[in-house]
Every structure is written in structure tokens, then in C-alpha cells.
C-alpha positions in Angstrom: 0.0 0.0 0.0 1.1 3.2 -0.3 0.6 6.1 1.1 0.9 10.2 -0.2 2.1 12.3 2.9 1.3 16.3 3.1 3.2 17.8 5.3 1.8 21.2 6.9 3.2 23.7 9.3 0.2 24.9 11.1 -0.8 28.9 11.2 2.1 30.6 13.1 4.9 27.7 13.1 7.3 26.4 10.4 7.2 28.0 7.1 4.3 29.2 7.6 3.2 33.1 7.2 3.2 35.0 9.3 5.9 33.2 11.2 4.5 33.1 15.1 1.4 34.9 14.5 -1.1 34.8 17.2 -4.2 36.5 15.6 -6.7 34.3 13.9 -4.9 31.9 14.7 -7.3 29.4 17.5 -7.4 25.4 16.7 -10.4 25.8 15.3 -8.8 28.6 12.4 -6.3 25.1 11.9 -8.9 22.6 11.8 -10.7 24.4 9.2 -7.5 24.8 7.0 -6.5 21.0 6.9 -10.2 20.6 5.6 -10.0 23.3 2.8 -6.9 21.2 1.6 -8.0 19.0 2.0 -10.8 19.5 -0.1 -8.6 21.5 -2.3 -6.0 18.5 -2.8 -9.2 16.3 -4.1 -8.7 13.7 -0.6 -11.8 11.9 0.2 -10.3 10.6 3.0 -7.8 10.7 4.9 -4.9 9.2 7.6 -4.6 11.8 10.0 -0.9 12.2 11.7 0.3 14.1 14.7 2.9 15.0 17.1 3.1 17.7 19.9 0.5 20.3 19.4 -0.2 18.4 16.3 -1.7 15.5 18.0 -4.5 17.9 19.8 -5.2 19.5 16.2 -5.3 15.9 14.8 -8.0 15.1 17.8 -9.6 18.4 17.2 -9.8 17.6 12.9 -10.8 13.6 13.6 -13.8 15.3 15.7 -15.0 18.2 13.3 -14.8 15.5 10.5 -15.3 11.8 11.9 -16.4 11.0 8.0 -12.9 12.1 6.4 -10.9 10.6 8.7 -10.1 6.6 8.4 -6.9 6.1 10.9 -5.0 8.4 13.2 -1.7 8.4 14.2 -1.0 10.6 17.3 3.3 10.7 19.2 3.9 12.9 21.7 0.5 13.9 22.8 0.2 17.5 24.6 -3.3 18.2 25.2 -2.5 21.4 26.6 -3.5 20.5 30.2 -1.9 22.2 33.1 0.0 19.8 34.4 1.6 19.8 30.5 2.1 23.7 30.4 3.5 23.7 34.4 5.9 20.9 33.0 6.9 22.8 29.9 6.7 26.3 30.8 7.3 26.3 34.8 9.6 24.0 36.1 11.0 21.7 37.0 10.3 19.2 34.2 11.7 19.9 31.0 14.7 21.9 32.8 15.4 18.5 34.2 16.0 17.1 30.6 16.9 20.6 29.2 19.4 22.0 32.1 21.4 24.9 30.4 18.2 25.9 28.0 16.3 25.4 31.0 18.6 28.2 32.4 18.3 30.9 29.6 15.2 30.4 29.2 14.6 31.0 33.2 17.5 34.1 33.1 15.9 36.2 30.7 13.1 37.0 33.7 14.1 38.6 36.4 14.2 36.2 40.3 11.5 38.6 41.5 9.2 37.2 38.6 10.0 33.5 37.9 7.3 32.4 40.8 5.3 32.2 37.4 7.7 32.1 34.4 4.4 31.5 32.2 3.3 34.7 32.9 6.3 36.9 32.8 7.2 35.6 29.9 3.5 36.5 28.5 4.6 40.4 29.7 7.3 40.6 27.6 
């Protein structure tokens, strides 16, 4: 069997344009653009593959459109739940894996401020 793979860089990330755009830019904004090419790329239906953030908009797609969907494939599932940003974004997961960017990242806010890194990092 074989298979035709699209790649797609999401609104925001990747190639994409505007590069790290915010506006217009919810999960719902990407689940309606992996159906217009869908639709645009002639794809009845379709494996749906994922990793990261791409596993929730895979989720989010497969839900929206149960009858273009026939398999997912989902790695590295981040669902965006708290316990996934505290880990990512907050400490101490990922700077336990990721020590010395763990420590940029953390130095570029001020010690007053990293009670919530998320946050400060949202000022600036």
C-alpha cells in the first residue's frame, strides 16, 4: 500500500506566514484549513498524523470530521492541560531534561518574577 504524505506547518509555526502569529490563529482557524486542503488536494479521506501540538489539532480535525478521517496516528500527545504547560513552561520538568536551556530560558526574567515564568514571559 502506499501512502501520499502532506506535510503542513500549522498557522504561526514552520514555514508558515506570518511566522509566530497569534491573531486568527485558535485550533479551530487550523482545523478548518487542513479541511480546505483537504478539499482542495481532491482527498476523500484521509490518515490523519500528529505529534506535539499536532496530536491535539489531529484530535480536534478527527472530531469536526469523523467521516474524512479513516486512521490516526497521534506521538507525543500534549493536550495542553496544566500539568503539561507547568511541565513545559514552569519547572521543574523539561529543565530536568533541558538543564542549560532550562537556564536561559529562566534568566531572561528577572528572580523577582519566575514564581510564574508562564506569565512573565507573557509580559514581555
Amino acid at each position: 500500500r502506499a501512502y501520499r504524505i502532506i506535510l503542513v506547518d500549522q498557522r504561526g509555526c514552520g514555514k508558515s506566514t506570518p511566522f509566530a502569529e497569534l491573531q486568527d490563529n485558535s485550533t479551530y482557524d487550523s482545523v478548518r484549513d487542513f479541511e480546505k486542503l483537504r478539499q482542495f488536494l481532491g482527498i476523500s479521506k484521509w490518515q490523519v498524523f500528529g505529534g506535539s501540538w499536532g496530536s491535539t489539532l489531529a484530535l480536534a480535525y478527527s472530531i469536526e470530521h469523523p467521516d474524512r478521517v479513516t486512521e490516526l496516528v497521534l506521538r507525543g500527545i500534549f493536550l495542553l492541560r496544566e500539568k503539561e504547560i507547568r511541565w513545559f513552561y514552569q519547572g521543574p520538568g523539561a529543565g530536568f531534561i533541558f538543564p542549560h536551556e532550562w537556564a536561559e530560558y529562566e534568566e531572561t526574567i528577572p528572580a523577582a518574577e519566575r514564581g510564574d515564568l508562564l506569565a512573565a514571559h507573557g509580559r514581555r
